[in-house]
PDB file of N, CA, C and O in Angstrom:
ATOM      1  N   UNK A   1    -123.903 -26.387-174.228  1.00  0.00           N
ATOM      2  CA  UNK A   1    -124.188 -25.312-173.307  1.00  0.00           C
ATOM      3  C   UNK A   1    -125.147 -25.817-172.233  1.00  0.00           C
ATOM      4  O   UNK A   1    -126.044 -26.646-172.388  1.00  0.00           O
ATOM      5  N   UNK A   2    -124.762 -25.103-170.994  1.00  0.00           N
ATOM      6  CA  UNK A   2    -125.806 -25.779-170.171  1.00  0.00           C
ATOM      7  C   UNK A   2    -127.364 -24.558-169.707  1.00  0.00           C
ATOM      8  O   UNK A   2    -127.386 -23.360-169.424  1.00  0.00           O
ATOM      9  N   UNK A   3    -128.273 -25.417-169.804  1.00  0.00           N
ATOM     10  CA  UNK A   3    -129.329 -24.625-169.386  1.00  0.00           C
ATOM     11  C   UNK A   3    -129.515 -24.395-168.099  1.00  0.00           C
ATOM     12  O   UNK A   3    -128.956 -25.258-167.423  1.00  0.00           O
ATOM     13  N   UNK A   4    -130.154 -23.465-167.377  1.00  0.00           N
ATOM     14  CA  UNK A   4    -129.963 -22.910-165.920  1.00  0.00           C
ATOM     15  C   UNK A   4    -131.445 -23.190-165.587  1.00  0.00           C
ATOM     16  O   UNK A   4    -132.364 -22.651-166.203  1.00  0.00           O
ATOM     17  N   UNK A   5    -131.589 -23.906-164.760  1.00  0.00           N
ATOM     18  CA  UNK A   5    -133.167 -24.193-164.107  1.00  0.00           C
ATOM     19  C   UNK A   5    -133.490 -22.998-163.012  1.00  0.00           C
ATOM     20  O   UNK A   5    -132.904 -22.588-162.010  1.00  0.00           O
ATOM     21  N   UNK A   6    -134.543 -22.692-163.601  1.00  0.00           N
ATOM     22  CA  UNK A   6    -134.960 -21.475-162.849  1.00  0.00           C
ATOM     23  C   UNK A   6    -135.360 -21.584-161.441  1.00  0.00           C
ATOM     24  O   UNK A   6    -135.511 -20.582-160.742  1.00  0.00           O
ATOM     25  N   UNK A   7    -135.539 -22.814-161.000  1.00  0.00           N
ATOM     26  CA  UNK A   7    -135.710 -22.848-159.225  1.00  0.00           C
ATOM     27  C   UNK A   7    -134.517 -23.008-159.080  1.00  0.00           C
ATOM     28  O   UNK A   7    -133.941 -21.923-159.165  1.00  0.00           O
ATOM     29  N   UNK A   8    -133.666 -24.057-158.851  1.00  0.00           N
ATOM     30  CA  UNK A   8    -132.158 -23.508-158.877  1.00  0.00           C
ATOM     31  C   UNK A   8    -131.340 -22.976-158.761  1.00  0.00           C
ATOM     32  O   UNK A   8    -130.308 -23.253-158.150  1.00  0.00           O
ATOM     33  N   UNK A   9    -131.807 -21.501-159.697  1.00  0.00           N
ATOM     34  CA  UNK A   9    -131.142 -20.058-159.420  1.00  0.00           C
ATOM     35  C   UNK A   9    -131.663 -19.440-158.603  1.00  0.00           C
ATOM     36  O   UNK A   9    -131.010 -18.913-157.703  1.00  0.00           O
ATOM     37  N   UNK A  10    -133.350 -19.306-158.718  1.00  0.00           N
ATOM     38  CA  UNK A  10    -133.822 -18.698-157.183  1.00  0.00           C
ATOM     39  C   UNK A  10    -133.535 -19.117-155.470  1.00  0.00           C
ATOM     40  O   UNK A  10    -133.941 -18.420-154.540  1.00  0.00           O
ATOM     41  N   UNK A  11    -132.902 -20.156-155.340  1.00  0.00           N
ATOM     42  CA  UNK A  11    -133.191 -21.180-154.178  1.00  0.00           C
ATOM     43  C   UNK A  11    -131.557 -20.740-154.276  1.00  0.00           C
ATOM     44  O   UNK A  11    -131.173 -20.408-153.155  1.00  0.00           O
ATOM     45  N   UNK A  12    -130.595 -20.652-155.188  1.00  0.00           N
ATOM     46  CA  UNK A  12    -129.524 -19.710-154.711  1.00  0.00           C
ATOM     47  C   UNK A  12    -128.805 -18.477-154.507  1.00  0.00           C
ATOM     48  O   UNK A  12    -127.877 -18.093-153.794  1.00  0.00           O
ATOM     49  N   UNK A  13    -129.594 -17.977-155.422  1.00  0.00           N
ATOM     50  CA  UNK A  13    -129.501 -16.417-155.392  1.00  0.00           C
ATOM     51  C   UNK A  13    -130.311 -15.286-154.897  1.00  0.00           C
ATOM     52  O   UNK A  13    -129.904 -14.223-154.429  1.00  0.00           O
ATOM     53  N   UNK A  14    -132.045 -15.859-155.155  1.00  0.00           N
ATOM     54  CA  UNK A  14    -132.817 -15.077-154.563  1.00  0.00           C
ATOM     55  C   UNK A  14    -132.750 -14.778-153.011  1.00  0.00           C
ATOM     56  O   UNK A  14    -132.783 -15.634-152.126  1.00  0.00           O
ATOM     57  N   UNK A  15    -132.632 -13.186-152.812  1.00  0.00           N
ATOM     58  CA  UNK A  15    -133.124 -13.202-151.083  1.00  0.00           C
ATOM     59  C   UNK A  15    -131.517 -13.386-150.131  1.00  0.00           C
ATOM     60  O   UNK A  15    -131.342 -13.385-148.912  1.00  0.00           O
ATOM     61  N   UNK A  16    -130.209 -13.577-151.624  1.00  0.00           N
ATOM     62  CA  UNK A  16    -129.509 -13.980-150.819  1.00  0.00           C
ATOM     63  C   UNK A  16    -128.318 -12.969-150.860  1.00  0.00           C
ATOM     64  O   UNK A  16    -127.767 -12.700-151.928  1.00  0.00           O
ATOM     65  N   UNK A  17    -127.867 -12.317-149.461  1.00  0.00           N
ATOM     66  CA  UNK A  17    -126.866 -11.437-149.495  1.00  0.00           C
ATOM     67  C   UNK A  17    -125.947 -12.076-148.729  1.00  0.00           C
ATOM     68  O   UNK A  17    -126.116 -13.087-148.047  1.00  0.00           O
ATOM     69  N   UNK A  18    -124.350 -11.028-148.975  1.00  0.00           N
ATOM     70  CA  UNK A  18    -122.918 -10.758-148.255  1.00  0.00           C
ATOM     71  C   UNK A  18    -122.907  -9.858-147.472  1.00  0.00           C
ATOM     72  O   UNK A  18    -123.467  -8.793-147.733  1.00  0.00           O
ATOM     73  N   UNK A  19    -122.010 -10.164-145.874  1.00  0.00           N
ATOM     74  CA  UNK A  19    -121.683  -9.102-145.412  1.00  0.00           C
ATOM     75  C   UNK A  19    -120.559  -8.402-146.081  1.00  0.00           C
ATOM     76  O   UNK A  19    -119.660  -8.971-146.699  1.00  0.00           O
ATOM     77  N   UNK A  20    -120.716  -6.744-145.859  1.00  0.00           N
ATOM     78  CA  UNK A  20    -119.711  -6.474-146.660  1.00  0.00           C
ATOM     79  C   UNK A  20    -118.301  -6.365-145.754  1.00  0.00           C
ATOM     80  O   UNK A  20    -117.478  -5.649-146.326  1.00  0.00           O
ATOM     81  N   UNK A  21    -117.856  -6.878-144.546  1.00  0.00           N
ATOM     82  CA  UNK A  21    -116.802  -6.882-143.547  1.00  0.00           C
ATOM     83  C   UNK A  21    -116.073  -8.594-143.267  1.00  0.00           C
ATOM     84  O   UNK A  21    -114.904  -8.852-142.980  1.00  0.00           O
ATOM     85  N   UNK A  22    -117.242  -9.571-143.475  1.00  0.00           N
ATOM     86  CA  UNK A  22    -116.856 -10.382-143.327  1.00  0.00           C
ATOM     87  C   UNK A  22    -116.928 -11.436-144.208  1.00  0.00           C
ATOM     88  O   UNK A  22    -116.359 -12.519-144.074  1.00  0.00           O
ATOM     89  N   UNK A  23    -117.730 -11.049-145.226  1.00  0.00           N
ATOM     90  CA  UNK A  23    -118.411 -12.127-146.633  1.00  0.00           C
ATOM     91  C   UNK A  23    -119.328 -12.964-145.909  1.00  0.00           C
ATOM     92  O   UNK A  23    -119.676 -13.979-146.512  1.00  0.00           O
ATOM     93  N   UNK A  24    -119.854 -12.762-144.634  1.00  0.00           N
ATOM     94  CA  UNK A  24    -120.893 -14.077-144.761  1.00  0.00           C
ATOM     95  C   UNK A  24    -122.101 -13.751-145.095  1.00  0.00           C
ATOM     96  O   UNK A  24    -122.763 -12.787-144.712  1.00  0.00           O
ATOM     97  N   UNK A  25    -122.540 -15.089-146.267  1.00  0.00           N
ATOM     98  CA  UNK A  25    -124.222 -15.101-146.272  1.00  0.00           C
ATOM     99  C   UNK A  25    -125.015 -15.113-145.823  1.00  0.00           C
ATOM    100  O   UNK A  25    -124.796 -15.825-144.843  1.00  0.00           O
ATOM    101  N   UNK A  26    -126.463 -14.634-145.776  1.00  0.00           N
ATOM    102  CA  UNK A  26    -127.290 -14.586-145.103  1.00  0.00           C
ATOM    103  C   UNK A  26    -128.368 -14.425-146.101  1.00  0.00           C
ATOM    104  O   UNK A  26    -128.181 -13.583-146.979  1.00  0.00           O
ATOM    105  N   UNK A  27    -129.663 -15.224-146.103  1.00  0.00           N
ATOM    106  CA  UNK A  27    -130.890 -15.312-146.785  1.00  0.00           C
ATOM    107  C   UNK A  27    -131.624 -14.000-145.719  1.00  0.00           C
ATOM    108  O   UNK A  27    -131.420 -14.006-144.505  1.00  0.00           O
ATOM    109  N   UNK A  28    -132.341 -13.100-146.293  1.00  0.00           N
ATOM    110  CA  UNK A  28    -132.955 -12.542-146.151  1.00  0.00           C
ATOM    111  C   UNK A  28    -133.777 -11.289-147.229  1.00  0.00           C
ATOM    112  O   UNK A  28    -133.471 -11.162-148.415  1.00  0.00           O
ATOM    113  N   UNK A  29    -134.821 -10.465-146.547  1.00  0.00           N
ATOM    114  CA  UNK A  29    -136.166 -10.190-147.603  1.00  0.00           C
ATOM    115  C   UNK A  29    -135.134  -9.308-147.995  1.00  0.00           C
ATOM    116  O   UNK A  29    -134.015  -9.362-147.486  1.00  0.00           O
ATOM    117  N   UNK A  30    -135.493  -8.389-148.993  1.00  0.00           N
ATOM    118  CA  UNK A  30    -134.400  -7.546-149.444  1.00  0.00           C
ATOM    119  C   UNK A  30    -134.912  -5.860-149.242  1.00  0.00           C
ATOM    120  O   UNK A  30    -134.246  -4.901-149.635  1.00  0.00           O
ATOM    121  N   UNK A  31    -136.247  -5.767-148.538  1.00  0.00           N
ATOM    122  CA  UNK A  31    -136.880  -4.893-148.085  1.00  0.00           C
ATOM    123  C   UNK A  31    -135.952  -3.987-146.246  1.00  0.00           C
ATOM    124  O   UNK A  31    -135.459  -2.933-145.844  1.00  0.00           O
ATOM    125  N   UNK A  32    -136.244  -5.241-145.851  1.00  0.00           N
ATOM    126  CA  UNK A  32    -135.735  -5.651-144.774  1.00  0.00           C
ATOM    127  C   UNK A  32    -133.931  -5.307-144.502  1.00  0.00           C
ATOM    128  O   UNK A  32    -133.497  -4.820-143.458  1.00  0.00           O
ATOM    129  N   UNK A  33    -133.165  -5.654-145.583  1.00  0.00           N
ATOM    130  CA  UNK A  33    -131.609  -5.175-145.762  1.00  0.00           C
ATOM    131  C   UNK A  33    -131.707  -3.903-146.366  1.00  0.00           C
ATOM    132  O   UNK A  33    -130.784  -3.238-145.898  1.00  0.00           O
ATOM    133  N   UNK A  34    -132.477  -3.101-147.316  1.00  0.00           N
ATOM    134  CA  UNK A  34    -132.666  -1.731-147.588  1.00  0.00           C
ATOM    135  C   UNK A  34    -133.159  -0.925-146.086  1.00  0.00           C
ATOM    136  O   UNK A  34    -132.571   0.133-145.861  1.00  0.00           O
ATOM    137  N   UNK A  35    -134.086  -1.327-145.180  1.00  0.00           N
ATOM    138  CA  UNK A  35    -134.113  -0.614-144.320  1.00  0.00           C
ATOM    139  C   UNK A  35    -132.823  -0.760-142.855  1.00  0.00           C
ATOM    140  O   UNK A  35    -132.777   0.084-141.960  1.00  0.00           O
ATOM    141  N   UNK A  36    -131.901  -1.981-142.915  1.00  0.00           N
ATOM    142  CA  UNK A  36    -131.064  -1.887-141.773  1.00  0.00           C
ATOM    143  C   UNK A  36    -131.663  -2.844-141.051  1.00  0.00           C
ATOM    144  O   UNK A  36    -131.070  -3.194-140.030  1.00  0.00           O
ATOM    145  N   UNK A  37    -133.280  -3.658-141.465  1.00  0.00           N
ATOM    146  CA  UNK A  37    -133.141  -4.431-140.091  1.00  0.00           C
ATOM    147  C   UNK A  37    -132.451  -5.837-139.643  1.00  0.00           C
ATOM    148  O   UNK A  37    -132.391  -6.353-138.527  1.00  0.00           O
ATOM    149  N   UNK A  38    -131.960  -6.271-140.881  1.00  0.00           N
ATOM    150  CA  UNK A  38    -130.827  -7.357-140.507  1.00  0.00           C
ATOM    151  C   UNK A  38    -129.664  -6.992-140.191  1.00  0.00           C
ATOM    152  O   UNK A  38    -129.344  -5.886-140.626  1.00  0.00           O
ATOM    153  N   UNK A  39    -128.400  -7.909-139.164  1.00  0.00           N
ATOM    154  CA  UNK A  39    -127.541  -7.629-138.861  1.00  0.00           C
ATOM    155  C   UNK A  39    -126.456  -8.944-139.391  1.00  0.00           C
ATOM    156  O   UNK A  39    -126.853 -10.105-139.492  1.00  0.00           O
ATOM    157  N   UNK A  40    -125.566  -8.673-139.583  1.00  0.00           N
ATOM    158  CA  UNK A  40    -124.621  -9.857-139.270  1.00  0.00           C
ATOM    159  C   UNK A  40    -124.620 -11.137-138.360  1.00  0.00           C
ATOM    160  O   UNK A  40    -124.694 -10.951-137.146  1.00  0.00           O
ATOM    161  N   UNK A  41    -124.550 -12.311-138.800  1.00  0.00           N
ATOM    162  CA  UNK A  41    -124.194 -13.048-137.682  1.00  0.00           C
ATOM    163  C   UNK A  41    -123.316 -12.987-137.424  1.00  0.00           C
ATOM    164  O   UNK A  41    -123.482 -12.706-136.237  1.00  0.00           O
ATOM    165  N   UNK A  42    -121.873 -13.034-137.620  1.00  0.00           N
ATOM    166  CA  UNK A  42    -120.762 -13.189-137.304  1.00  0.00           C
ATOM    167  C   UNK A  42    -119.904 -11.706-136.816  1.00  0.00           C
ATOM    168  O   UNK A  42    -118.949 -11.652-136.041  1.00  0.00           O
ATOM    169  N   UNK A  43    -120.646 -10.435-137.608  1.00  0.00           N
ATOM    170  CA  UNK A  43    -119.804  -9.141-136.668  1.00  0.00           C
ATOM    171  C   UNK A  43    -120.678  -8.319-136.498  1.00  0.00           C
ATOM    172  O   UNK A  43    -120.371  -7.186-136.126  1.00  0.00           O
ATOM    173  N   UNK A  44    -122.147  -8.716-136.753  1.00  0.00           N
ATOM    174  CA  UNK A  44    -123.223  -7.916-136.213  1.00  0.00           C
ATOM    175  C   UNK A  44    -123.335  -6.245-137.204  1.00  0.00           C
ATOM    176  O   UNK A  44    -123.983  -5.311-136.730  1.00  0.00           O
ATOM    177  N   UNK A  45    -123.009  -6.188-137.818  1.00  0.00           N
ATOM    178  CA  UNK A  45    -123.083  -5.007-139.209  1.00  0.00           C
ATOM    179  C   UNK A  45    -123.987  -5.132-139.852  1.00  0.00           C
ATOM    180  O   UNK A  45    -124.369  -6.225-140.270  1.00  0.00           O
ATOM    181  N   UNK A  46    -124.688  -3.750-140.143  1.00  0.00           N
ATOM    182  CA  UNK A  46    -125.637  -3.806-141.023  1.00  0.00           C
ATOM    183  C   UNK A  46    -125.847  -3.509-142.838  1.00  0.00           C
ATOM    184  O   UNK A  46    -126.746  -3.315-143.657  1.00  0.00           O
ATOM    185  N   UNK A  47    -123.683  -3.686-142.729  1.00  0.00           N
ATOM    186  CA  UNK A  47    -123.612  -3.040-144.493  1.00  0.00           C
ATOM    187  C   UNK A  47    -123.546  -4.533-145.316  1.00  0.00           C
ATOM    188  O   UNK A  47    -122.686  -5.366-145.029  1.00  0.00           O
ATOM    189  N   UNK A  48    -124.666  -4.781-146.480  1.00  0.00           N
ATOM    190  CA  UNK A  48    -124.757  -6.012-146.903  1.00  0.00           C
ATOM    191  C   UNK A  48    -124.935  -5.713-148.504  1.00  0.00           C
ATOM    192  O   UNK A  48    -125.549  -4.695-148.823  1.00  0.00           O
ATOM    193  N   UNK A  49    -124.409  -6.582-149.519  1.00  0.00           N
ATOM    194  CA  UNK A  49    -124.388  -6.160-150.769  1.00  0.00           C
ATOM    195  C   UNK A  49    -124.779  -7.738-151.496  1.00  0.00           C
ATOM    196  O   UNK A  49    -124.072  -8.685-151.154  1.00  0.00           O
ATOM    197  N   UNK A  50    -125.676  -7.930-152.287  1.00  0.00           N
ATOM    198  CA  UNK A  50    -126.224  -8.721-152.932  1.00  0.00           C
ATOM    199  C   UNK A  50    -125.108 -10.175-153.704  1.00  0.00           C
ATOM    200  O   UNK A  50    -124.068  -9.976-154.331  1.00  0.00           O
ATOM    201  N   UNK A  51    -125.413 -10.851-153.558  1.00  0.00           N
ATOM    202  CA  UNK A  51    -124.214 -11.987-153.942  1.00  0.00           C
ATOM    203  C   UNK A  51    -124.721 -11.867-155.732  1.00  0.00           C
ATOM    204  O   UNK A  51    -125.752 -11.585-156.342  1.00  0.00           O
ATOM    205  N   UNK A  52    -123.322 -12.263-156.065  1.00  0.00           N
ATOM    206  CA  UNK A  52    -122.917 -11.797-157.269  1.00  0.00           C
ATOM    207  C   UNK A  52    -123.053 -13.583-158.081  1.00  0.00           C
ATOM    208  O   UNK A  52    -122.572 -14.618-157.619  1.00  0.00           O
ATOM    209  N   UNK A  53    -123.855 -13.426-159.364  1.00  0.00           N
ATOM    210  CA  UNK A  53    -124.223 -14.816-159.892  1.00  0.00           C
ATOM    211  C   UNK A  53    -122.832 -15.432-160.389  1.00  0.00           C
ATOM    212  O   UNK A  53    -121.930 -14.643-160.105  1.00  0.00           O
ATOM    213  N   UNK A  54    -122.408 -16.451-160.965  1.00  0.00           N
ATOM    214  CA  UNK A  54    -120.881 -16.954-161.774  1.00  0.00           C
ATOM    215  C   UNK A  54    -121.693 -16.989-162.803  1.00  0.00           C
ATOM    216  O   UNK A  54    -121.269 -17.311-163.913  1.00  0.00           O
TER     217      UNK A  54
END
């Protein structure tokens, strides 16, 4: 079994969302995507949903 190094998982998952129109990622605070103030890079939308671990 493999063990999961905990910086690792933070440095890929933490902080890190999907657009929900176009799938692209974007690192950002998660304060910041609850209030709307990030947008999309690619279609400029502000609906974003948390990336999902494997």
């Amino acid at each position: 079994m493999v063990t999961k190094i905990p910086e690792a998982q933070n440095r890929m998952f933490k902080n890190v969302f999907v657009c929900k129109k176009c799938q692209a990622k974007q690192k950002a605070d998660a304060q910041k995507i609850l209030k709307e103030k990030v947008k999309c890079r690619k279609c400029k939308r502000n609906a974003f949903r948390p990336l999902k671990k494997k």
